[in-house]
Structure formats: C-alpha cells, structure tokens
C-alpha positions as CSV (number, residue, x, y, z in Angstrom):
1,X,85.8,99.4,104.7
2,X,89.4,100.2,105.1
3,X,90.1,97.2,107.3
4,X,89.1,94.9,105.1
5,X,91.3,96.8,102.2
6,X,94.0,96.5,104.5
7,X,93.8,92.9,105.3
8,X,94.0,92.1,101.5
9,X,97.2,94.7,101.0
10,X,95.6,97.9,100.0
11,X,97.9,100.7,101.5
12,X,94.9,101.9,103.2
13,X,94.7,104.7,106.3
14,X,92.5,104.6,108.6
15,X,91.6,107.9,110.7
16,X,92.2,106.1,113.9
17,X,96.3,105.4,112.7
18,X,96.7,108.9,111.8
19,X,99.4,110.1,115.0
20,X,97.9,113.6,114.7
21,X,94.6,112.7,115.4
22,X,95.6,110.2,118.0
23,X,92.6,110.1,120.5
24,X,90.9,112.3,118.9
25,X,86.8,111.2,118.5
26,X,84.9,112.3,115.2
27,X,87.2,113.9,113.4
28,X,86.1,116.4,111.1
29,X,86.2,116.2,107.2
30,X,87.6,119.6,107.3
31,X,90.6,118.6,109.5
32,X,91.2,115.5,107.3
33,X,91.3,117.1,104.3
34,X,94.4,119.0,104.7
35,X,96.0,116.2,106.0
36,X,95.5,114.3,103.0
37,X,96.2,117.3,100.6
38,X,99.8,116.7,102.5
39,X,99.9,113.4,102.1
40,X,99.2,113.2,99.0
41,X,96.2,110.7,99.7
42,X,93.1,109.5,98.3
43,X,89.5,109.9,99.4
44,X,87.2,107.0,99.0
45,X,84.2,108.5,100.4
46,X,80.5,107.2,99.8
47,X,78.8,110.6,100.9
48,X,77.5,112.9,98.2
49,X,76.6,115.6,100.9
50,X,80.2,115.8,101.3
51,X,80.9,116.3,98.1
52,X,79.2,119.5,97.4
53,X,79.9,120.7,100.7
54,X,83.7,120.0,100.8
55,X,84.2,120.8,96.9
56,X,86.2,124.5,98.0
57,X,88.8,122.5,100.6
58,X,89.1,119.4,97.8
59,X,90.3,121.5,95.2
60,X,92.0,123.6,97.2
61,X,94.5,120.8,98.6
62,X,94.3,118.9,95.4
63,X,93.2,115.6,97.0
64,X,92.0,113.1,94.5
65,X,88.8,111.7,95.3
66,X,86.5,108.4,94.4
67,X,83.2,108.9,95.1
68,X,81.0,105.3,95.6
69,X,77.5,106.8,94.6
70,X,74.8,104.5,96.3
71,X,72.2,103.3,94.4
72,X,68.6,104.5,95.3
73,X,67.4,101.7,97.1
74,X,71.0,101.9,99.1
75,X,74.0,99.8,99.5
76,X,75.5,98.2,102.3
77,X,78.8,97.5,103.3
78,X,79.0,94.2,101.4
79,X,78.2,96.0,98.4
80,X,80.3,98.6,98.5
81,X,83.5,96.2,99.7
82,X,82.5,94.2,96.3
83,X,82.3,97.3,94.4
84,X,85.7,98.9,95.3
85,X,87.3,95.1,95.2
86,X,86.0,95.4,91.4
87,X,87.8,98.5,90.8
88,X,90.4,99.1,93.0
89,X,93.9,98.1,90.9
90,X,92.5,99.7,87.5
91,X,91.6,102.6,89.8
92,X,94.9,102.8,91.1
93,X,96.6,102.1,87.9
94,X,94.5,105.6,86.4
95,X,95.9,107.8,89.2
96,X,99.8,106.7,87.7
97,X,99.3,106.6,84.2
98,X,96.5,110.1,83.9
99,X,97.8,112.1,87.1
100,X,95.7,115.1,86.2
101,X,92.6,113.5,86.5
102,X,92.1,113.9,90.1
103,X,88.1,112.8,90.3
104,X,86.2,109.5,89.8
105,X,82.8,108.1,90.9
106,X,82.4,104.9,91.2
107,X,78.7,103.8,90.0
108,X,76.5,100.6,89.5
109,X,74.0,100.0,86.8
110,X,71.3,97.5,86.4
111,X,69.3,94.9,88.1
112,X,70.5,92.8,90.9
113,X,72.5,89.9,90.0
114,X,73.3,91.7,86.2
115,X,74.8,94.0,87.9
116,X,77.7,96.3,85.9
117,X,79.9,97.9,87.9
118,X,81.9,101.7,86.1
119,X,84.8,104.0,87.3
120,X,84.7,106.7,85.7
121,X,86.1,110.1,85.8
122,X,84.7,113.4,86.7
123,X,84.9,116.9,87.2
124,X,85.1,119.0,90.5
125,X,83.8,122.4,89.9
126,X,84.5,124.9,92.3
C-alpha cells in the first residue's frame, strides 16, 4: 500500500526506508511505534488486533492512527488502495486544522457497487 501512495506523492514511509531498521526482517509493531511517536508519523494500519493490543504504546507516544476496518466478507488490496485514495487529502487536511484528534477509522457501508466510503474520528482508551 505505501508504494503505490508513494508513486502518486503521498509522503509515505515505508519500514524497509527506515535507516534504523536497515536489514532488519519483521520488524516489530512495538519497535515501530516509538519510532513514529518521534517522528511524529502516522499509522495507517488495517489490523484491529493491533489496535487493542498496542492501545498502551499508541497513547503513550502520541502517534495518530487511521485504522481501515475490513468489511466482514474482507477486502483486498485494491480495495483498500481505493478506500485510502477516497480519503486521504481530507484525512490529512483533519490532522492540520483538529490536531487533537489523534484517531480515525476509516469504514465502508453498503452493498457492492453503492458503496459509501466514512472517515471518521474516534477514541483510544487506554
């Protein structure tokens, strides 16, 4: 996913660019995290397992967060891409002009081909 928002201008890091993790294969969540706490970047992340399990570390290094919650029947890479595309600038534009918000999901509603796509925020709790 981050190539392809890269190759349309996104300022987009990829894991494998990162100099401190140079080499490094599957890097953790929990050695990311900090790193974009530092960084002040954001996590587009499509894993809800994550969530719950990194919710401590998150709020802890303040990183702001857009979580892509898959549908039931799944989403592929296609989909998502399409999704985030959808998204992405008013997303962007959110972080700059409501800095405290930190959270958003990303969801779709309704049946294929009238599909609505929402960014929306939401809470963190610790």
């Amino acid at each position: 996913m981050g190539n392809a928002l890269q190759l349309v201008g996104y300022p987009t890091t990829l894991v494998r660019d990162i100099a401190e993790f140079a080499g490094v294969v599957g890097v953790k969540d929990e050695q990311l995290i900090p790193w974009m706490g530092d960084q002040n970047a954001v996590w587009i992340h499509a894993d809800d397992e994550a969530k719950r399990r990194h919710r401590k570390l998150l709020v802890a290094h303040e990183i702001r967060t857009l979580w892509v919650r898959r549908p039931k029947q799944g989403m592929n890479s296609r989909q998502q891409l399409r999704m985030l595309s959808y998204v992405l600038d008013d997303f962007l534009q959110r972080l700059q002009d409501q800095p405290r918000t930190r959270h958003y999901e990303l969801t779709t509603h309704g049946a294929p081909g009238k599909t609505r796509i929402r960014l929306k925020p939401f809470e963190l709790r610790t």
